[in-house]
DRENGUMI-943313 format. One record per residue: residue in one letter; x, y, z of N, C-alpha, C in turn. Coordinates in steps of 0.05 Angstrom, whole numbers, plus 5000, padded with zeros to 4 digits. Last residue first. Layout:
BEGIN
AXYZXYZXYZ;...
END
This chain:
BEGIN
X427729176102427828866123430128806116;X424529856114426829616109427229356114;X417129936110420229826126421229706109;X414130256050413929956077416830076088;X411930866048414230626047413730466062;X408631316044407331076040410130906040;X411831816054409631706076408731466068;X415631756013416431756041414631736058;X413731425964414331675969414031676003;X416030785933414530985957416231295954;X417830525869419730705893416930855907;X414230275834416530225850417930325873;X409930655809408630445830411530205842;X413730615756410230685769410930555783;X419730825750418430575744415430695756;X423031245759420631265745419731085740;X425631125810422831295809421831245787;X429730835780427630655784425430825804;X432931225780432131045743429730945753;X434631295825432931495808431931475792;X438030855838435930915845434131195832;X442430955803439830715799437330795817;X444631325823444031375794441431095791;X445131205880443631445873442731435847;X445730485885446530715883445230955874;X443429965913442630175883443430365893;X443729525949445329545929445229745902;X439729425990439729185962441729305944;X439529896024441129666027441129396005;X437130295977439830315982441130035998;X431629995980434029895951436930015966;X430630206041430129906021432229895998;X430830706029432330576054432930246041;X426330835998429230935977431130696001;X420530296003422230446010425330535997;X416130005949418130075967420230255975;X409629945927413130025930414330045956;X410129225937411629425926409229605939;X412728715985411428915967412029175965;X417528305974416728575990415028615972;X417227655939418227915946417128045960;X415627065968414127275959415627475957;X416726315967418226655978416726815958;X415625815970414226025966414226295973;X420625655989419925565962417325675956;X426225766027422725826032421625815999;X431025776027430225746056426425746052;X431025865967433125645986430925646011;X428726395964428326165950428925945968;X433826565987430126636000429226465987;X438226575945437626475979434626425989;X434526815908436726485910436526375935;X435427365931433627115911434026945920;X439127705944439527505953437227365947;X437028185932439828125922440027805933;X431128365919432128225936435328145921;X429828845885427928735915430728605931;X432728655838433028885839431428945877;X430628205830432928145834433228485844;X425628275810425328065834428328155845;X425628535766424528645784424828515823;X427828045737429428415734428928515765;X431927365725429927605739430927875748;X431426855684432427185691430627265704;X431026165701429526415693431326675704;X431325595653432725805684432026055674;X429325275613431025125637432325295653;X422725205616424325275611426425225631;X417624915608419724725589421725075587;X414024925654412125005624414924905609;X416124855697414824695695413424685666;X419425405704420425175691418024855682;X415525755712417325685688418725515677;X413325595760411325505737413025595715;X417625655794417225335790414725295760;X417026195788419926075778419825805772;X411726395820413226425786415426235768;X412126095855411026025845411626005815;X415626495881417326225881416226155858;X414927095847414426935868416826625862;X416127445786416727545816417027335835;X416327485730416827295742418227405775;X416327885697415027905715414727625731;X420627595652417827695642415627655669;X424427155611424527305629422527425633;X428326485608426126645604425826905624;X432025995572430926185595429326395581;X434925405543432625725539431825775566;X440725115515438125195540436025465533;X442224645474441124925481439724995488;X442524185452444124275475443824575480;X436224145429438924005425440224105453;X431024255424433024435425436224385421;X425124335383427624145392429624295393;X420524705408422324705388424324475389;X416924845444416624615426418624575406;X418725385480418625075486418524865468;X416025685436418525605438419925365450;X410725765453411125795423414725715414;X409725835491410025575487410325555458;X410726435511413126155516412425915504;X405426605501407326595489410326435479;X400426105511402226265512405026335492;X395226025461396625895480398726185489;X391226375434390826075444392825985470;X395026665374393526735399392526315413;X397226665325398126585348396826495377;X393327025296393826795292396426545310;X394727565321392227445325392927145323;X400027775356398927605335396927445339;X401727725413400827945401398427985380;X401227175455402127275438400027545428;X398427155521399326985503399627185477;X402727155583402527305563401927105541;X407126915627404326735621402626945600;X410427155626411726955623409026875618;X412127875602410627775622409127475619;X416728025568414928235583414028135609;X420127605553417427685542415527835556;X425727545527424527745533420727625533;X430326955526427226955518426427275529;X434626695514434126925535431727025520;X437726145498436426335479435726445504;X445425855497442325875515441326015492;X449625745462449425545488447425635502;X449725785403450325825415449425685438;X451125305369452525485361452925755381;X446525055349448024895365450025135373;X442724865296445824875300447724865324;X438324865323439224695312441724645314;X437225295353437725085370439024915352;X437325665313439425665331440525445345;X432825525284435225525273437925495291;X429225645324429925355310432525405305;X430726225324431126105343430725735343;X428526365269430826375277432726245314;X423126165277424126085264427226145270;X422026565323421226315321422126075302;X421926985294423326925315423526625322;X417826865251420426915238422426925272;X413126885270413726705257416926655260;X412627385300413127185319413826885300;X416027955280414027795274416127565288;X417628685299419028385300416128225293;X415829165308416229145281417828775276;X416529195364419029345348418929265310;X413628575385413528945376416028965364;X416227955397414228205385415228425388;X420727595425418527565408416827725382;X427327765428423927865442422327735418;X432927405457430727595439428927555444;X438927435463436827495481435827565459;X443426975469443227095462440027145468;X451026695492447326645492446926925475;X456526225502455226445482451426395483;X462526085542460226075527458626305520;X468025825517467326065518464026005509;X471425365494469925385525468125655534;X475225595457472625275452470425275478;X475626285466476326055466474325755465;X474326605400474926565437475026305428;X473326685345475526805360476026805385;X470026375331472026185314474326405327;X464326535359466426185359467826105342;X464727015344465226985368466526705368;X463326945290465927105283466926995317;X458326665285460826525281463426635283;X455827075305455726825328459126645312;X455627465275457127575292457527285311;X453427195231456727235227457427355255;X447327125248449527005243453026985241;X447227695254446927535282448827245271;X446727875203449027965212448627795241;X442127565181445627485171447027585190;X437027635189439127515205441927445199;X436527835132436228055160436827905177;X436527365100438227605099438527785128;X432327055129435327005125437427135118;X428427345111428427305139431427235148;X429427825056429027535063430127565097;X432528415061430428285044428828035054;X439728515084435728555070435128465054;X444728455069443928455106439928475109;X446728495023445828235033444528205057;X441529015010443928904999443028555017;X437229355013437029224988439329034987;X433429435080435429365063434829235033;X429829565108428929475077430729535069;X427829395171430829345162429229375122;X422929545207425729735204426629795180;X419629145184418729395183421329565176;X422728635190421428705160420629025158;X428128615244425428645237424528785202;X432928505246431228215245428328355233;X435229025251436528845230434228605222;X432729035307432929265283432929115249;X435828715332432928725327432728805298;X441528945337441028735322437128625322;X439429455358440529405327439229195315;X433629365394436629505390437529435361;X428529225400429329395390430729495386;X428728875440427229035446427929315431;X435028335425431928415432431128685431;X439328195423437428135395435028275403;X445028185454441728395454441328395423;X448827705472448327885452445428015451;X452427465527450627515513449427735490;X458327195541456827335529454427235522;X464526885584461526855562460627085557;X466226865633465226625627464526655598;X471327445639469327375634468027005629;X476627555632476027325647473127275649;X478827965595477528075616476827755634;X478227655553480027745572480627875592;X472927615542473927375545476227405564;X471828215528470528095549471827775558;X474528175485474828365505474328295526;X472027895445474327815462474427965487;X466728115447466327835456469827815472;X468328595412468228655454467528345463;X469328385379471728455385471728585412;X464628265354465928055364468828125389;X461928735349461328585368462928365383;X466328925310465829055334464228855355;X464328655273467128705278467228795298;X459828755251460728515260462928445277;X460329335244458429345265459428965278;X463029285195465029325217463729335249;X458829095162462128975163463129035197;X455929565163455029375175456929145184;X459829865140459329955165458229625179;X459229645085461429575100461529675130;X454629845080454829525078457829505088;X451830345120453230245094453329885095;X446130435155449130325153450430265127;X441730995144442530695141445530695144;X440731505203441431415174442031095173;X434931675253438031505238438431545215;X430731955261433132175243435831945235;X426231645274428431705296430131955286;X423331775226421931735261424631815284;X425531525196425531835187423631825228;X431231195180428531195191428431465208;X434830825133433831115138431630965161;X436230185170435430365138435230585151;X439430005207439829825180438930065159;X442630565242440230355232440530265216;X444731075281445030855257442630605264;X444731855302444031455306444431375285;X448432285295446232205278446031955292;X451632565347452332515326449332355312;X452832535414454232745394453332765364;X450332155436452332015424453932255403;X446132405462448432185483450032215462;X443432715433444832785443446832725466;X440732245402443332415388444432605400;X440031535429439931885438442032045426;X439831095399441831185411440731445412;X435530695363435230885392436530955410;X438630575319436030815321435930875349;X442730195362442530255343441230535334;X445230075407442730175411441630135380;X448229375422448529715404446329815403;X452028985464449129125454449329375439;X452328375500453828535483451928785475;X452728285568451128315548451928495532;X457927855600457428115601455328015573;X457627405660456427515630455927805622;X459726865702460027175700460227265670;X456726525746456826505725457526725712;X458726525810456826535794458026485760;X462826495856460726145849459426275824;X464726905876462726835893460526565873;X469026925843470326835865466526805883;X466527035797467226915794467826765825;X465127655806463527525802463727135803;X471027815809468527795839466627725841;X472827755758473727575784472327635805;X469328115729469127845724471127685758;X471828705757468328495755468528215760;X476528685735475928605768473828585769;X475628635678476828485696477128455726;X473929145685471228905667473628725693;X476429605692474429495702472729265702;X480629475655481429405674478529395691;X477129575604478329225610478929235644;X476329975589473729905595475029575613;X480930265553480130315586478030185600;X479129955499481729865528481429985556;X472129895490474830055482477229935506;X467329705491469229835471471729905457;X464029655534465329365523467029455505;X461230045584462230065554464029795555;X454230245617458330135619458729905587;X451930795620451730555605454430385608;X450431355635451531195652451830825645;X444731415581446531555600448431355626;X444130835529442931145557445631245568;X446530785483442930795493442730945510;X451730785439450530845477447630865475;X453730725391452130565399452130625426;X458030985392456231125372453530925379;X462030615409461730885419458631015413;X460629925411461530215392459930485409;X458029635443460729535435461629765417;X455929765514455629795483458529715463;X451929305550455029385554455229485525;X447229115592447429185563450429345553;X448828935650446529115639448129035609;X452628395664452328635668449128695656;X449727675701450127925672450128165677;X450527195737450627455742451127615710;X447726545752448926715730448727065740;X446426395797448226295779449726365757;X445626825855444626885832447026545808;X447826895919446126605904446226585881;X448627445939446527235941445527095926;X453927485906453627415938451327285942;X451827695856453527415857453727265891;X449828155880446927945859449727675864;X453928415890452128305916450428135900;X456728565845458428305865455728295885;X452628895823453028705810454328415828;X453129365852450129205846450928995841;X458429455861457329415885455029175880;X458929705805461129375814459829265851;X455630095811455229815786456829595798;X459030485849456430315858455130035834;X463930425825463930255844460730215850;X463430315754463830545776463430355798;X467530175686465530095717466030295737;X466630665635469030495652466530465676;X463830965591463230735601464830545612;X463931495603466031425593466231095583;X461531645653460331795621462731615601;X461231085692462131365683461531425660;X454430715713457630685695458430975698;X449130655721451630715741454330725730;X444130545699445130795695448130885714;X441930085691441630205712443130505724;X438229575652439529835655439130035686;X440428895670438429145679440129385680;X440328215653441928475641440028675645;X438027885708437227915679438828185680;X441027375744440827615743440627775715;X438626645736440426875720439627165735;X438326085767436926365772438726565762;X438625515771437225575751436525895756;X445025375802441725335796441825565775;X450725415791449625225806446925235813;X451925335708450425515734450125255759;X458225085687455425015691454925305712;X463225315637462225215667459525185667;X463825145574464025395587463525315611;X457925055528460725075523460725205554;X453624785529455524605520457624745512;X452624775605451424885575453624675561;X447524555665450624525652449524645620;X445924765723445024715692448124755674;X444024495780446724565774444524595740;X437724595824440224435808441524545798;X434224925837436524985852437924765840;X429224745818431225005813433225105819;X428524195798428924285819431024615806;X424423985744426923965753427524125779;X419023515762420023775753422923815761;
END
């Protein structure tokens, strides 16, 4: 089995020195403005201190009109650079791999985050979005690519793009959402067009070394496991981008879809020929155990939310102990404030169940 702690090289861009991504986690610390705040630039340079190979912001929005939550740090606009840029070099100067995640809420931009109606491929009378025009959609391309540069100059390693859990570019992939009539709808190939042009708009405007992943979810949101599945062939085929970021809730999960059912989810991907394109995975992968039975099932480095958010230093604990167990949960507010969560994160993560103790049940700090 490959050793988790090896180097994983992609085909564009520096190698990870192991296999352990810090998975893109909303955490609510940015300014209303989406410029970096020091406790985000705190979370983020300590996940690169302990170990992590890859470090990714949270979900970074590339259009104003696209914010998901509250305290969201913005890829948008020019005031967003001088922060991004001292990111990327502190991420950089501690060995990691430094990724911002591109992302547009799309329908599930809060209309009173964003002042204004949400956008969606079609009407959808559930949320109140309206459809994108066809040239909106034009400029939705335009926009992603144009925080890819942003981010390039900023010194960033790379990007990742949020195909997943229902954001736009979901949105776009899924038959339910997207009943577009133009080119962006209809066919599986239509509703991936715009992922397409945004992958080619990125590798024909950074640099040859600039690498490029992209994260998608299998199910719900109206997504079918054929058609992910198929677009992620596609991906590997071509080559085009340099990982896939697998969402899947929970790594030994077997599919939604009856006719899927049998095996796990993950292995509905693993079998794909991949060519030079790595796949990771993400999905309650807490223990050592977890990480060695990811990779041992055919993936080549795993994100972690919950684990990473415990322990800033993973990697390490890993290192010194190959059956490292996180803390149990929950845990102490004393606990995350020394792992690096500032007041706004820490409040995000009361409402997780069964995360944050209430002051007579906390374990100790360690």
């Amino acid at each position: 089995m490959t050793d988790v702690l090896s180097p994983l090289a992609f085909a564009h861009g520096p190698q990870m020195k192991n296999r352990f991504a810090l998975a893109p986690l909303t955490n609510l610390q940015s300014h209303p403005d989406g410029v970096l705040s020091e406790d985000e630039f705190r979370w983020l340079t300590l996940r690169a201190q302990g170990g992590f190979g890859m470090v990714m912001t949270c979900a970074a929005h590339v259009q104003r009109q696209g914010q998901g939550f509250p305290g969201q740090l913005g890829v948008f606009g020019e005031q967003h650079l001088a922060g991004l840029t001292r990111l990327a070099r502190a991420l950089k100067d501690e060995g990691s791999l430094a990724v911002v995640q591109l992302h547009h809420a799309g329908m599930r931009s809060p209309k009173e985050l964003i002042g204004g109606t949400p956008l969606c491929p079609s009407d959808n009378e559930e949320t109140g979005a309206r459809a994108l025009s066809t040239a909106e959609v034009e400029q939705l391309v335009e926009d992603f690519v144009a925080a890819a540069q942003r981010s390039e100059r900023a010194g960033f390693d790379g990007v990742e793009m949020h195909g997943a859990h229902g954001y736009v570019l979901a949105q776009f992939l899924s038959p339910e959402i997207n009943r577009r009539e133009d080119r962006y709808g209809g066919t599986p190939e239509n509703r991936a067009r715009v992922v397409h042009e945004i992958i080619d708009g990125i590798r024909s405007r950074c640099r040859p070394d600039f690498n490029l992943g992209i994260r998608l979810s299998p199910e719900r949101f109206g997504l079918k496991l054929a058609e992910i599945r198929a677009l992620a062939g596609r991906l590997m085929a071509e080559g085009k981008v340099d990982y896939i970021d697998l969402s899947l809730w929970d790594y030994t999960k077997e599919p939604e879809e009856t006719e899927f059912k049998g095996r796990s989810l993950m292995s509905w991907f693993t079998d794909l020929p991949r060519g030079q394109v790595r796949v990771g995975c993400a999905g309650k992968i807490m223990s050592g155990a977890d990480v060695r039975a990811c990779l041992e099932q055919g993936m080549d480095f795993v994100f972690l939310g919950r684990a990473a958010i415990l322990h800033h230093d993973y990697p390490e604990l890993y290192g010194a102990d190959r059956d490292f167990e996180p803390i149990a949960r929950p845990v102490s507010e004393a606990h995350l404030k020394k792992e690096g969560l500032g007041p706004a994160f820490l409040g995000y993560m009361k409402s997780w169940k069964g995360f944050v103790a209430e002051p007579a049940e906390a374990q100790p700090a360690e």
